[in-house]
PDB file of N, CA, C, O and CB in Angstrom:
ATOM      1  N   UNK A   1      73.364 108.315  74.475  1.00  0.00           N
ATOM      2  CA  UNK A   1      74.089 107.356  73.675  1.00  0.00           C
ATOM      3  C   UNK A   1      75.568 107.729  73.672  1.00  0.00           C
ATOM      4  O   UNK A   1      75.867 108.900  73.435  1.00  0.00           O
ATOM      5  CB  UNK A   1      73.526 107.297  72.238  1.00  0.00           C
ATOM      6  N   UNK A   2      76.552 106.791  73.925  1.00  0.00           N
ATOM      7  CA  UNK A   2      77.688 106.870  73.675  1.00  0.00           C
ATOM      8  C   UNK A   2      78.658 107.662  72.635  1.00  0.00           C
ATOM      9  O   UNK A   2      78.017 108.557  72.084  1.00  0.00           O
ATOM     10  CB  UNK A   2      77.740 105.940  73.614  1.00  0.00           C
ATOM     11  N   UNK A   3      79.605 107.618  72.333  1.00  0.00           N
ATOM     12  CA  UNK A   3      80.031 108.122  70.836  1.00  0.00           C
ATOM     13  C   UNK A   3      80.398 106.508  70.227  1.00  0.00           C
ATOM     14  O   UNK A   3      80.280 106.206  69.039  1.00  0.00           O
ATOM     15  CB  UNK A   3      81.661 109.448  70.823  1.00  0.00           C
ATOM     16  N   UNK A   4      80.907 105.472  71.419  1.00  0.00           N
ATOM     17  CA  UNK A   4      80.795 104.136  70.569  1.00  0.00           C
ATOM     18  C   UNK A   4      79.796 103.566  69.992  1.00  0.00           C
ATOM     19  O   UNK A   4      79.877 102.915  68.950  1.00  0.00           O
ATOM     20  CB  UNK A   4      81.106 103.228  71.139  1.00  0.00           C
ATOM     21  N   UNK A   5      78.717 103.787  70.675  1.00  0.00           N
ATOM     22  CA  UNK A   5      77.585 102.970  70.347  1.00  0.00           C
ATOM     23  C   UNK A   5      76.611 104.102  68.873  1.00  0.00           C
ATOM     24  O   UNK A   5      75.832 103.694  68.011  1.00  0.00           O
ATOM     25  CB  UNK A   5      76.550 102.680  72.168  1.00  0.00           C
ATOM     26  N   UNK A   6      77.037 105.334  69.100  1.00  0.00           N
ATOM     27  CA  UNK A   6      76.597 106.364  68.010  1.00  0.00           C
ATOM     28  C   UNK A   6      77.416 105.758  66.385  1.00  0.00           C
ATOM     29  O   UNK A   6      76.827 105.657  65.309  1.00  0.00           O
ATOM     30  CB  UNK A   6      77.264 108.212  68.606  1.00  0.00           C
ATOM     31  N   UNK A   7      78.838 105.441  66.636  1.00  0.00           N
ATOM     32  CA  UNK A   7      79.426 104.973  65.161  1.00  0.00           C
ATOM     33  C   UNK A   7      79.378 103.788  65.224  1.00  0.00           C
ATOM     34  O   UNK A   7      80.123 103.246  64.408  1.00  0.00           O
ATOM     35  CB  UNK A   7      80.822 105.328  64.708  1.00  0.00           C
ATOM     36  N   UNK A   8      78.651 102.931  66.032  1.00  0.00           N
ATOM     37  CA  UNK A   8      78.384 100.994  65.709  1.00  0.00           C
ATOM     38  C   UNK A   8      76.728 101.644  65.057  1.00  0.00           C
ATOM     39  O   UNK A   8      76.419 101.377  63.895  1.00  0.00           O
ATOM     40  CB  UNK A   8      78.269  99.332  67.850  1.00  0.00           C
ATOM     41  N   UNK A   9      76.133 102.175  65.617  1.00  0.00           N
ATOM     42  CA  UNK A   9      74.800 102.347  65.028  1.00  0.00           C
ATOM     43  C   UNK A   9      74.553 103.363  63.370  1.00  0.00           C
ATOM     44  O   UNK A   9      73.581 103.405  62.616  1.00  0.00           O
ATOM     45  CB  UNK A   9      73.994 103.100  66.355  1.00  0.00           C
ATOM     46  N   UNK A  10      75.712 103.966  63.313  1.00  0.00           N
ATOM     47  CA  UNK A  10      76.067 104.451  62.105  1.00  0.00           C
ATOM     48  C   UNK A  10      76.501 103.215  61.222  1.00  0.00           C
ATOM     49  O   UNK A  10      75.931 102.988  60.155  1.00  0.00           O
ATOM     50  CB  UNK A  10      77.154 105.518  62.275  1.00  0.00           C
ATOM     51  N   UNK A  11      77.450 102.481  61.664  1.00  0.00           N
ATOM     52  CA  UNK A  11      78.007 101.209  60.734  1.00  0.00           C
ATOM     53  C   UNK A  11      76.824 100.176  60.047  1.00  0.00           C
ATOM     54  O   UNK A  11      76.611  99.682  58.940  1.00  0.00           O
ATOM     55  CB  UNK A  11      79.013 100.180  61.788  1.00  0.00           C
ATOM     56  N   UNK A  12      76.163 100.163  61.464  1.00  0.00           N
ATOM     57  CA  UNK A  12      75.259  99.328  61.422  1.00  0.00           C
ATOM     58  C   UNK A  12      74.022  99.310  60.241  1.00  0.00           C
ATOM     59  O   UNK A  12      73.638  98.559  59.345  1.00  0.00           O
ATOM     60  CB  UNK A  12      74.842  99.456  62.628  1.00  0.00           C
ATOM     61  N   UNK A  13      73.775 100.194  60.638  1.00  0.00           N
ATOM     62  CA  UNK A  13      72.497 101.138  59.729  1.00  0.00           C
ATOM     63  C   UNK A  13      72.668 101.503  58.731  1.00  0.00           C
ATOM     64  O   UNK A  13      71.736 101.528  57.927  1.00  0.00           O
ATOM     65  CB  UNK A  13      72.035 102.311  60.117  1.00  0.00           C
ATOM     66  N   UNK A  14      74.081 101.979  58.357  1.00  0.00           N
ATOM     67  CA  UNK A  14      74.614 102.019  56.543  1.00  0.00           C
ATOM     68  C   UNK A  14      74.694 100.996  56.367  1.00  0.00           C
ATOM     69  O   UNK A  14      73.952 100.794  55.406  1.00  0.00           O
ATOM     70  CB  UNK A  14      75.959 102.625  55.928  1.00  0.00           C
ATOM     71  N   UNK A  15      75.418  99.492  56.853  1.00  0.00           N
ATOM     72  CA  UNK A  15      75.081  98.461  56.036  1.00  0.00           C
ATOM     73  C   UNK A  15      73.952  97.947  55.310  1.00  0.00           C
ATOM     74  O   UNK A  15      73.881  97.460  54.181  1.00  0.00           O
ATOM     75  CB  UNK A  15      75.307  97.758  56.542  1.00  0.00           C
ATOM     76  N   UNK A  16      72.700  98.249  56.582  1.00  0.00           N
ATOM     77  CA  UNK A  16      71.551  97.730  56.167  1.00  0.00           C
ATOM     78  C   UNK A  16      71.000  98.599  55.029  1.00  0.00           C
ATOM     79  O   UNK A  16      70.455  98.004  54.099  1.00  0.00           O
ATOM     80  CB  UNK A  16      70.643  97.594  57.295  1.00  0.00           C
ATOM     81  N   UNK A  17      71.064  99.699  55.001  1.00  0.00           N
ATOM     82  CA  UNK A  17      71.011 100.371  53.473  1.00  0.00           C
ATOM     83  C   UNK A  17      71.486 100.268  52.388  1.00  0.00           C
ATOM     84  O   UNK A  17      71.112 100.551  51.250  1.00  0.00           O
ATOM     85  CB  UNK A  17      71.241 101.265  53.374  1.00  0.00           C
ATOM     86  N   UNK A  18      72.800  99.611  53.044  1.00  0.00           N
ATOM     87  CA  UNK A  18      73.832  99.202  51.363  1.00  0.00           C
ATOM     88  C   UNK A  18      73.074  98.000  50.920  1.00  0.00           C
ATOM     89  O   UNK A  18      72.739  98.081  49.738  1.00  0.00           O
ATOM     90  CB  UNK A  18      75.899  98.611  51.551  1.00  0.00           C
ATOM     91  N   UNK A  19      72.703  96.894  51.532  1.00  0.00           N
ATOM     92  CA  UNK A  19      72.141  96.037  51.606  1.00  0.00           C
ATOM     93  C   UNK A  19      70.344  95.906  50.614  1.00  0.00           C
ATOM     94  O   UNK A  19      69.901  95.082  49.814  1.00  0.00           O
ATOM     95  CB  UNK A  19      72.292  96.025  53.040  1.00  0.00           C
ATOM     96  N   UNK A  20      69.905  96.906  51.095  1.00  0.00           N
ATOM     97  CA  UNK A  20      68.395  97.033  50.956  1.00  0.00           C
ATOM     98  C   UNK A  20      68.708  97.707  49.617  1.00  0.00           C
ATOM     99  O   UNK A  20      67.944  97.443  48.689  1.00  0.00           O
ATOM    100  CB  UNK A  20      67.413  97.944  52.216  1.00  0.00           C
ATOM    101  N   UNK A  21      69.582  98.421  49.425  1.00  0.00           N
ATOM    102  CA  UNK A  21      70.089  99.155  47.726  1.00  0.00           C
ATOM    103  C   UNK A  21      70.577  98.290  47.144  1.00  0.00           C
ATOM    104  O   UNK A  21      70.368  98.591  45.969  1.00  0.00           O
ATOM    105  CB  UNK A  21      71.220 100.350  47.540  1.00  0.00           C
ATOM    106  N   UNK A  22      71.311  97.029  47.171  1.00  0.00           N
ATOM    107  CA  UNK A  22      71.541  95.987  46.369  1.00  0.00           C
ATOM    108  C   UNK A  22      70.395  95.043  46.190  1.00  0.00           C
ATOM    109  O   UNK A  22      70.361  94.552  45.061  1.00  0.00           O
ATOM    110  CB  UNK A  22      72.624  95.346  46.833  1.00  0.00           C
ATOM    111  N   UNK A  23      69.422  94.649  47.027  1.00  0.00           N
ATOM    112  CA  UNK A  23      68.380  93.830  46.532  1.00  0.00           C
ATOM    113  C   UNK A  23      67.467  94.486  45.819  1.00  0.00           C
ATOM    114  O   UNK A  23      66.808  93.958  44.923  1.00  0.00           O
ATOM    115  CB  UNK A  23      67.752  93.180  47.471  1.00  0.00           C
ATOM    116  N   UNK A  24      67.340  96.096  46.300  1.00  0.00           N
ATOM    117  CA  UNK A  24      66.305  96.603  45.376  1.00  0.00           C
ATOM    118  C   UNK A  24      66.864  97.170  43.656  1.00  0.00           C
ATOM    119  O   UNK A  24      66.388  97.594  42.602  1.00  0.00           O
ATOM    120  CB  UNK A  24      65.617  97.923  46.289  1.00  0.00           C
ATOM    121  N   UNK A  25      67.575  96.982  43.996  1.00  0.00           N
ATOM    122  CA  UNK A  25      68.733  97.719  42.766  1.00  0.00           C
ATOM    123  C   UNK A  25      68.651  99.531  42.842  1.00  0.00           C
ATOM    124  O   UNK A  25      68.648 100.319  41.897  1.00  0.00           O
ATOM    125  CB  UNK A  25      68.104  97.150  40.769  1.00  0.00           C
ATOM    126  N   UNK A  26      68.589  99.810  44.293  1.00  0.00           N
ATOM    127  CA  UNK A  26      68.563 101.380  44.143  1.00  0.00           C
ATOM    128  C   UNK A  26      69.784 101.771  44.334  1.00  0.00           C
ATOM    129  O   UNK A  26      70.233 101.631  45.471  1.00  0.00           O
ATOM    130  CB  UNK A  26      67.679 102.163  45.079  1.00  0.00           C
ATOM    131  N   UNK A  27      70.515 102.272  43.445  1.00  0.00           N
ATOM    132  CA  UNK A  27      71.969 102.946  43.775  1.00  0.00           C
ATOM    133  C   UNK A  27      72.031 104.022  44.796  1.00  0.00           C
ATOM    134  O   UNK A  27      72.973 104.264  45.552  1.00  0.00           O
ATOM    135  CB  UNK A  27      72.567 103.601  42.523  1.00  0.00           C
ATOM    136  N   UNK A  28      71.061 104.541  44.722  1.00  0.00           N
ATOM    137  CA  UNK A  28      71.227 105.753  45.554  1.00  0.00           C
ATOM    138  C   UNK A  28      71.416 105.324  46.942  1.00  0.00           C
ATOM    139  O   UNK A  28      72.318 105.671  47.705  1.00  0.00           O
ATOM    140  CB  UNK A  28      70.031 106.716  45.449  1.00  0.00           C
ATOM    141  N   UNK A  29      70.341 104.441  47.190  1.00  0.00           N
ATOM    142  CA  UNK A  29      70.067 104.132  49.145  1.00  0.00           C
ATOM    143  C   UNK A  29      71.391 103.091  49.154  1.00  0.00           C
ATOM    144  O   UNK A  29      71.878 103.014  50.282  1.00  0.00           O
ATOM    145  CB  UNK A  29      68.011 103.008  49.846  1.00  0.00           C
ATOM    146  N   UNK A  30      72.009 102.356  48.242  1.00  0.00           N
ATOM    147  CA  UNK A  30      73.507 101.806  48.348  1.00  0.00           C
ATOM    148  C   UNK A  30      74.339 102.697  48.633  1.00  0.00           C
ATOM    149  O   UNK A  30      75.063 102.438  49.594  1.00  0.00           O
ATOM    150  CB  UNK A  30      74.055 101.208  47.210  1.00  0.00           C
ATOM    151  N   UNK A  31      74.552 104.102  47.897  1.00  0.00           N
ATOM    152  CA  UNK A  31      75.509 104.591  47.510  1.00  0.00           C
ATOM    153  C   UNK A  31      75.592 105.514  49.564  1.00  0.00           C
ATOM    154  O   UNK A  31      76.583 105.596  50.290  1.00  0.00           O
ATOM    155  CB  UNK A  31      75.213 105.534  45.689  1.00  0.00           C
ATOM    156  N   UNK A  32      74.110 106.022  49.851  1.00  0.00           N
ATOM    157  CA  UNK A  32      74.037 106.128  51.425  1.00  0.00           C
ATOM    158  C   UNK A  32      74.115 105.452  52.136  1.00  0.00           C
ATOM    159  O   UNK A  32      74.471 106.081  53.133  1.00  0.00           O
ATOM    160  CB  UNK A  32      73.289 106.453  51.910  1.00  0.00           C
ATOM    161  N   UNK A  33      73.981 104.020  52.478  1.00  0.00           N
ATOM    162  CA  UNK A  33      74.635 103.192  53.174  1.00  0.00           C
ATOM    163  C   UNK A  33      76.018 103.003  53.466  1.00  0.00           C
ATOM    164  O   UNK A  33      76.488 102.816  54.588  1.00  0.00           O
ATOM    165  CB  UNK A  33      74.324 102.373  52.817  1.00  0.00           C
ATOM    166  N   UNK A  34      76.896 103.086  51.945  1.00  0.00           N
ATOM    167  CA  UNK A  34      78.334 103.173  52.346  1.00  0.00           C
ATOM    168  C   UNK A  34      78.707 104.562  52.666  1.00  0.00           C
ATOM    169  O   UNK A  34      79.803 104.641  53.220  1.00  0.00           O
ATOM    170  CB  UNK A  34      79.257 102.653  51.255  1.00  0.00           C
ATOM    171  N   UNK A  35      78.244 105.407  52.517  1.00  0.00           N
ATOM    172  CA  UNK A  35      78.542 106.595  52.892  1.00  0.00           C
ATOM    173  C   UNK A  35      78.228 106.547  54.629  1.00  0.00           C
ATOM    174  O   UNK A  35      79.160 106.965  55.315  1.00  0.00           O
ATOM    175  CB  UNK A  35      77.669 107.665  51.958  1.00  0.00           C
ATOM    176  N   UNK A  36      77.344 106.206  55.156  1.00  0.00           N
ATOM    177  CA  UNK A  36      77.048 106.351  56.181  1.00  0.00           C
ATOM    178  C   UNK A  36      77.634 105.493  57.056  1.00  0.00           C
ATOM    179  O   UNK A  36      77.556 105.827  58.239  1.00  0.00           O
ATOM    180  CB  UNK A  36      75.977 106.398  56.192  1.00  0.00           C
ATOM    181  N   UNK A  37      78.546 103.856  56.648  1.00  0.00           N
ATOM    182  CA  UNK A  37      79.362 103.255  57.258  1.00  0.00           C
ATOM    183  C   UNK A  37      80.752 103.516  57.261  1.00  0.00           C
ATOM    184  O   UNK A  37      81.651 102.843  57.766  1.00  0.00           O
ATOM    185  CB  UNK A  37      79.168 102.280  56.992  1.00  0.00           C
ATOM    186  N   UNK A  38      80.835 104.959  56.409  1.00  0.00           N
ATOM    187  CA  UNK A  38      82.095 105.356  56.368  1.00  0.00           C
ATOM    188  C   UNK A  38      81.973 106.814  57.952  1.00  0.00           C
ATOM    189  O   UNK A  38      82.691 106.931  58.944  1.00  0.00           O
ATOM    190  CB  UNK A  38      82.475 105.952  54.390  1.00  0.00           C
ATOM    191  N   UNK A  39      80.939 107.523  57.562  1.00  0.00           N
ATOM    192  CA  UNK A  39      81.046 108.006  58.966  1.00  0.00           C
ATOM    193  C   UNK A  39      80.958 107.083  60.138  1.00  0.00           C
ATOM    194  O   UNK A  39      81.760 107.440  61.000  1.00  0.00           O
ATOM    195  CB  UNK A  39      80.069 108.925  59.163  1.00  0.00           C
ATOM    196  N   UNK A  40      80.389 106.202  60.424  1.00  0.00           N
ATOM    197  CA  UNK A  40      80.899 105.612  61.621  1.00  0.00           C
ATOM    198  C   UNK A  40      82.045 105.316  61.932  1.00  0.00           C
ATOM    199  O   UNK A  40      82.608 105.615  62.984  1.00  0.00           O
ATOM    200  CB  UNK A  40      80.470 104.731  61.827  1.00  0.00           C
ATOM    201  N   UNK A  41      82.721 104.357  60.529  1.00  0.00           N
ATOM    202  CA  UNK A  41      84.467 104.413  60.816  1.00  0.00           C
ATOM    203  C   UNK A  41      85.101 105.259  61.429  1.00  0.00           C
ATOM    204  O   UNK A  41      85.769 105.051  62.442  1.00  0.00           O
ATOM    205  CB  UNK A  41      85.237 104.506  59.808  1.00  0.00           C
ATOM    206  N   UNK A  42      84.901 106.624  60.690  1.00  0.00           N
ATOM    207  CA  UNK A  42      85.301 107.789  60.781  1.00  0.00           C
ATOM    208  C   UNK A  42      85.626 108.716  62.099  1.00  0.00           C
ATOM    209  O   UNK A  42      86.588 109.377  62.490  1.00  0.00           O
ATOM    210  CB  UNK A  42      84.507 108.241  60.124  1.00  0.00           C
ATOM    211  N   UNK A  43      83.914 108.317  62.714  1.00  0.00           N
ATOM    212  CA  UNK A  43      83.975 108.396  64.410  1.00  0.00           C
ATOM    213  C   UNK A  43      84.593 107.797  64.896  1.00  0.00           C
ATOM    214  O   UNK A  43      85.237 108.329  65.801  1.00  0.00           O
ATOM    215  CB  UNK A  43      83.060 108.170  65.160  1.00  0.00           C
ATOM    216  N   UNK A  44      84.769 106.630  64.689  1.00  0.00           N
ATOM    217  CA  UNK A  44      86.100 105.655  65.504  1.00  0.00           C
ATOM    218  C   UNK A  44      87.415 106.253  65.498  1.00  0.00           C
ATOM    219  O   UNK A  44      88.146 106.386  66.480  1.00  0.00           O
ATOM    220  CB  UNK A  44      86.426 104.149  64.759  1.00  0.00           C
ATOM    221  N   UNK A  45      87.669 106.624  64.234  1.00  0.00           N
ATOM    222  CA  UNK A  45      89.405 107.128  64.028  1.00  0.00           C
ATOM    223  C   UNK A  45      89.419 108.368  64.809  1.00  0.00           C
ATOM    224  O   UNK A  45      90.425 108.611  65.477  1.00  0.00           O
ATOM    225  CB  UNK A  45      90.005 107.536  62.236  1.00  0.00           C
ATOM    226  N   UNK A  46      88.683 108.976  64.811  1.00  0.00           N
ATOM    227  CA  UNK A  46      88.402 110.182  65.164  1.00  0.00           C
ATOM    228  C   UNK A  46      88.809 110.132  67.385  1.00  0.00           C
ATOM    229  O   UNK A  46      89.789 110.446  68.061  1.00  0.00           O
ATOM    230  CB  UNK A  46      86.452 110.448  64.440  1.00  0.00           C
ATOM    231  N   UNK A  47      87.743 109.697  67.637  1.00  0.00           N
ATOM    232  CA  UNK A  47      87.860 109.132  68.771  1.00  0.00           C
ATOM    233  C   UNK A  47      89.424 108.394  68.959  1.00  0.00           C
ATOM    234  O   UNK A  47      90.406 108.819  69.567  1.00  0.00           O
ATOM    235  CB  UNK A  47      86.655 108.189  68.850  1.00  0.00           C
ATOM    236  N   UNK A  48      89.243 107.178  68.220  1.00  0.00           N
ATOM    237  CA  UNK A  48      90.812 106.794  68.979  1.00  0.00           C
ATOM    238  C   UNK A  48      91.954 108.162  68.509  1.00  0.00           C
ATOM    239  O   UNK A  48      93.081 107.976  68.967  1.00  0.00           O
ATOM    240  CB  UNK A  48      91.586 104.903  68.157  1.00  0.00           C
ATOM    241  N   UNK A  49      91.866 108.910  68.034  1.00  0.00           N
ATOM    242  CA  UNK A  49      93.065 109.836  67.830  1.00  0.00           C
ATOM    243  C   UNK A  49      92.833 110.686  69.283  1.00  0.00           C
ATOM    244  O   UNK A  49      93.842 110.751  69.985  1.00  0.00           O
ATOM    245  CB  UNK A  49      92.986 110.891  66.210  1.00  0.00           C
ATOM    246  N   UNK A  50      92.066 111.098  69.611  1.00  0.00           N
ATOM    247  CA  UNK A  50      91.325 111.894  70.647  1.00  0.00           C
ATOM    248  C   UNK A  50      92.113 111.336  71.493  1.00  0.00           C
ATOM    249  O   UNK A  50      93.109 112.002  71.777  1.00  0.00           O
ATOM    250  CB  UNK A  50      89.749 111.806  70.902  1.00  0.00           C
ATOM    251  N   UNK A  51      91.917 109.589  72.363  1.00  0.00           N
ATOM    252  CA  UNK A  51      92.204 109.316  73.069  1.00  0.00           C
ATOM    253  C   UNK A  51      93.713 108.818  73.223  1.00  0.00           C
ATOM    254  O   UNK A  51      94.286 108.607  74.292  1.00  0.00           O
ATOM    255  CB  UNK A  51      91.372 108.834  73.231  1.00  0.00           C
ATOM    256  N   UNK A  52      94.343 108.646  71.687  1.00  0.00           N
ATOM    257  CA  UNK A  52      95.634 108.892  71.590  1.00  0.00           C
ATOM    258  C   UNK A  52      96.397 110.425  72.230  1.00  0.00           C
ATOM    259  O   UNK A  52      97.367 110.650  72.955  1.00  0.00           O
ATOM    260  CB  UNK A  52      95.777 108.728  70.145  1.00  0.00           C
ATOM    261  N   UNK A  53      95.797 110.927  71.814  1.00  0.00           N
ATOM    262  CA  UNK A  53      96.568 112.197  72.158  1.00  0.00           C
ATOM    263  C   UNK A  53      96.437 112.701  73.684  1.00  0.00           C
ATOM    264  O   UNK A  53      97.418 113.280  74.151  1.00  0.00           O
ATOM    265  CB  UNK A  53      96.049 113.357  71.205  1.00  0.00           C
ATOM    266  N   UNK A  54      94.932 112.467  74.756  1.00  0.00           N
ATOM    267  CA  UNK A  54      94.794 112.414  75.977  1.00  0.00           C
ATOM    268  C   UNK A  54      96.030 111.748  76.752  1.00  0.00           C
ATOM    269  O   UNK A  54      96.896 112.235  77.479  1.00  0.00           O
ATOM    270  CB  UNK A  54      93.596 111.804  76.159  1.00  0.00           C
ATOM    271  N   UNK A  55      95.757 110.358  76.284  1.00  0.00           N
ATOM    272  CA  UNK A  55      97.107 109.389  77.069  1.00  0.00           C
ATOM    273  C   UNK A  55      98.690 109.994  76.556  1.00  0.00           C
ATOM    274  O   UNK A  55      99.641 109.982  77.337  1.00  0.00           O
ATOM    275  CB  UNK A  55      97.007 107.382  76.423  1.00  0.00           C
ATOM    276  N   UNK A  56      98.802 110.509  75.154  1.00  0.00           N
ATOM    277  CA  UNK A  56     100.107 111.278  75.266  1.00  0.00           C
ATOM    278  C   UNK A  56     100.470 112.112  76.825  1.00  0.00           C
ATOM    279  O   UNK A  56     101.524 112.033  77.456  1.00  0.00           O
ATOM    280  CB  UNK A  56     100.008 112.425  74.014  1.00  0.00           C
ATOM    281  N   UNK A  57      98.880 113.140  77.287  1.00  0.00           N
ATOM    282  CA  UNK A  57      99.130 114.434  78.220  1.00  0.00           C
ATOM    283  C   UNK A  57      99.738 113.675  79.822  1.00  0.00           C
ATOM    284  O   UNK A  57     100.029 114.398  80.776  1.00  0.00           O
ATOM    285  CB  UNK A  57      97.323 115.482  78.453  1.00  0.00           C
TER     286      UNK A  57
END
């Protein structure tokens, strides 16, 4: 698996938890969903800084 397709499947998959914690009213599996669509972001920034700084060399 990619590192793109690793933080779309992180995004992805915390939504559906944030999601499944708002219909069920479980805070907790909400409160891991956004947590877990924040690491995917995270991999992104992460990555594009990476590849910012490559194309600087």
């Amino acid at each position: 698996m990619t590192k793109e397709n690793s933080s779309l499947k992180d995004k992805v998959i915390g939504k559906v938890k944030e999601v499944e914690g708002k219909l069920t009213d479980d805070k907790l599996r909400e409160a891991e969903g956004k947590a877990q669509q924040a690491k995917g972001k995270l991999k992104d920034k992460a990555d594009k800084v990476k590849k910012d700084l490559q194309d600087k060399d």
